[in-house]
Each structure stands twice: as C-alpha cells, then as structure tokens.
C-alpha positions in Angstrom: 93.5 29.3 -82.6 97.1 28.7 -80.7 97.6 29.7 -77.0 99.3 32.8 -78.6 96.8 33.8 -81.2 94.2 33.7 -77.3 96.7 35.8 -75.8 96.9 38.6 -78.4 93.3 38.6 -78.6 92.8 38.8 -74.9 95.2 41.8 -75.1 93.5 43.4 -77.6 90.2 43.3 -75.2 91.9 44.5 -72.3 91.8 41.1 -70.5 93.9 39.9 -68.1 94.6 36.2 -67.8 96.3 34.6 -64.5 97.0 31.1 -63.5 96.1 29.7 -60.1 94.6 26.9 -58.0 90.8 27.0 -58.8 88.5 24.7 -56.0 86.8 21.5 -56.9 86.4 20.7 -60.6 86.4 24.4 -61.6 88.9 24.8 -64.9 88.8 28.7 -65.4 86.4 31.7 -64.9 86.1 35.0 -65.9 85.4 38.2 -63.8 84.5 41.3 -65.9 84.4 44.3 -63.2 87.9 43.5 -63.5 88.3 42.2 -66.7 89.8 39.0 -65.5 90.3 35.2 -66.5 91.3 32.9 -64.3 92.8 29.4 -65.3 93.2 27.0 -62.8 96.9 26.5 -62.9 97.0 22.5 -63.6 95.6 23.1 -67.0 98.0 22.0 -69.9 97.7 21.5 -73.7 94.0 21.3 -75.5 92.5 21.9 -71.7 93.8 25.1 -71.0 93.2 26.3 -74.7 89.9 25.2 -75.1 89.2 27.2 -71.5 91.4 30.1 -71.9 89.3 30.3 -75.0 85.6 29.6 -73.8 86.7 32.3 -70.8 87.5 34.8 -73.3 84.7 34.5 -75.4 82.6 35.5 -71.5 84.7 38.2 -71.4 83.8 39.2 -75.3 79.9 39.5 -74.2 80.8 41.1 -70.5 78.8 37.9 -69.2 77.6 38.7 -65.7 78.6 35.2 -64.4 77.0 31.3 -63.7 74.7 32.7 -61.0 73.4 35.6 -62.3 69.8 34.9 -64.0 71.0 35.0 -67.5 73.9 32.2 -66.3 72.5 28.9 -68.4 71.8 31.2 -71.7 75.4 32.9 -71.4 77.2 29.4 -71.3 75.6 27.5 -73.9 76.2 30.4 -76.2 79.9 30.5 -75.0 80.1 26.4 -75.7 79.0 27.0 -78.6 81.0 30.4 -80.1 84.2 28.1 -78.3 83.5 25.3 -80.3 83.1 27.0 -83.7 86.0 29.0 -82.9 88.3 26.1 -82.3 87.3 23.7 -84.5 87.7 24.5 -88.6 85.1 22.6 -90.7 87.3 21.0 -93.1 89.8 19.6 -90.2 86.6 18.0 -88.8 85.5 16.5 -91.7 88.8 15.1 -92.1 89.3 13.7 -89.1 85.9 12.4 -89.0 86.8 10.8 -92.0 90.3 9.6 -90.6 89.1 8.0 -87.3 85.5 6.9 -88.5 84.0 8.8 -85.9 86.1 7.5 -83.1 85.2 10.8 -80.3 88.6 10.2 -78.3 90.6 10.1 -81.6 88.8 13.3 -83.1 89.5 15.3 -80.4 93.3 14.5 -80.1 93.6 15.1 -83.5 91.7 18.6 -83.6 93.6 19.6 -80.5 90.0 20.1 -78.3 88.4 18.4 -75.3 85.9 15.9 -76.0 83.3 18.5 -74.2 84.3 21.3 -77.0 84.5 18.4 -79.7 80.6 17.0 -78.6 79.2 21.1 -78.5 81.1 21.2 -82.6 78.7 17.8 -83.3 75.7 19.6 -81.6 76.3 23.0 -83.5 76.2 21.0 -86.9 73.2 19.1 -85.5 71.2 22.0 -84.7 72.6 24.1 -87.6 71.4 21.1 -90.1 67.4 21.1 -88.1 67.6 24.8 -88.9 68.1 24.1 -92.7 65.4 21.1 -92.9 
C-alpha cells in the first residue's frame, strides 16, 4: 500500500487524517468520536506509511483508544493487521532471501519500519505454531 492507496481508503471510511506536532515519542493516533488520525508532522517515508496505516486500521475497528480496558488487545491486533497489510509474502521471501536475513536491510527494501517488519516475522511465527 502507497501513501495514496491509505488516503483513498481513509476517504472511503470517512476518516480524516491531519498532520501536527505530537508530544514525546508519540508518531500518530487516532480519535473515533471524530473520526480522526493524527500524524505527528515529522513523519516522512516508511514512518509515516507504516503509521498512517496502523492508525487507520484503529479507525477500521472504531478502537476506543490505549487506555481504555481493551487498549493492549486493540494494538497488537492493529500491529499485526498493519503488518500483513504492508508487507506481501512473496517480497519478503525475496528479500529475506536477498539480504540473508539482515533486519535493517529487509525493511529498507520492503519499505516498513523495523517494528512493522519484526510483528511480519512474529505473524509467520505464530501463524506456523498454529499449523504444527
């Protein structure tokens, strides 16, 4: 998925996104009373996709937020549907293949943070226990 491909799905969900300067470490967040994402506005390249994309996939489920009860459930399910979303299996085989497993290499190949590219390698982890 390309920045515009995010952009015409958040569209088609009625989402607004807006660019500003988030506090501390924060990189984007999603409000759903208003139907809002929020990027913090020093994002650029595979950091703002790979957010823009993990926000919208909040505002997909209408998650209530980080400090609601439900908060650690609703974000490992969005790291996870983020992660299959952005990464294809065959371009990670490949680059798997092309970099020898080399994390830092992977990722700037596939176009994702190494956070997204480590919750792909825990997805295929956990989808393989599930087949054992």
């Amino acid at each position: 998925m390309n920045d515009d491909t995010l952009s015409a799905w958040a569209a088609t969900m009625g989402v607004r996104i807006e660019e500003r300067r988030l506090a501390g470490d924060r990189c984007g967040l999603y409000y759903d009373p208003l139907r809002l994402v929020i990027l913090d506005e020093r994002l650029a390249g595979p950091q703002r996709r790979c957010t823009l994309c993990h926000e919208l996939i909040h505002a997909r489920h209408h998650d209530p937020g980080c400090g609601t009860q439900y908060g650690t459930r609703c974000e490992r399910r969005c790291r996870r549907e983020t992660a299959l979303a952005l990464i294809s299996p065959v371009d990670y085989g490949l680059a798997e293949r092309m970099y020898e497993g080399d994390t830092w290499m992977m990722a700037t190949e596939l176009g994702v943070t190494l956070q997204v590219l480590d919750d792909y390698r825990q997805a295929l982890h956990d989808i393989g226990a599930c087949i054992r």
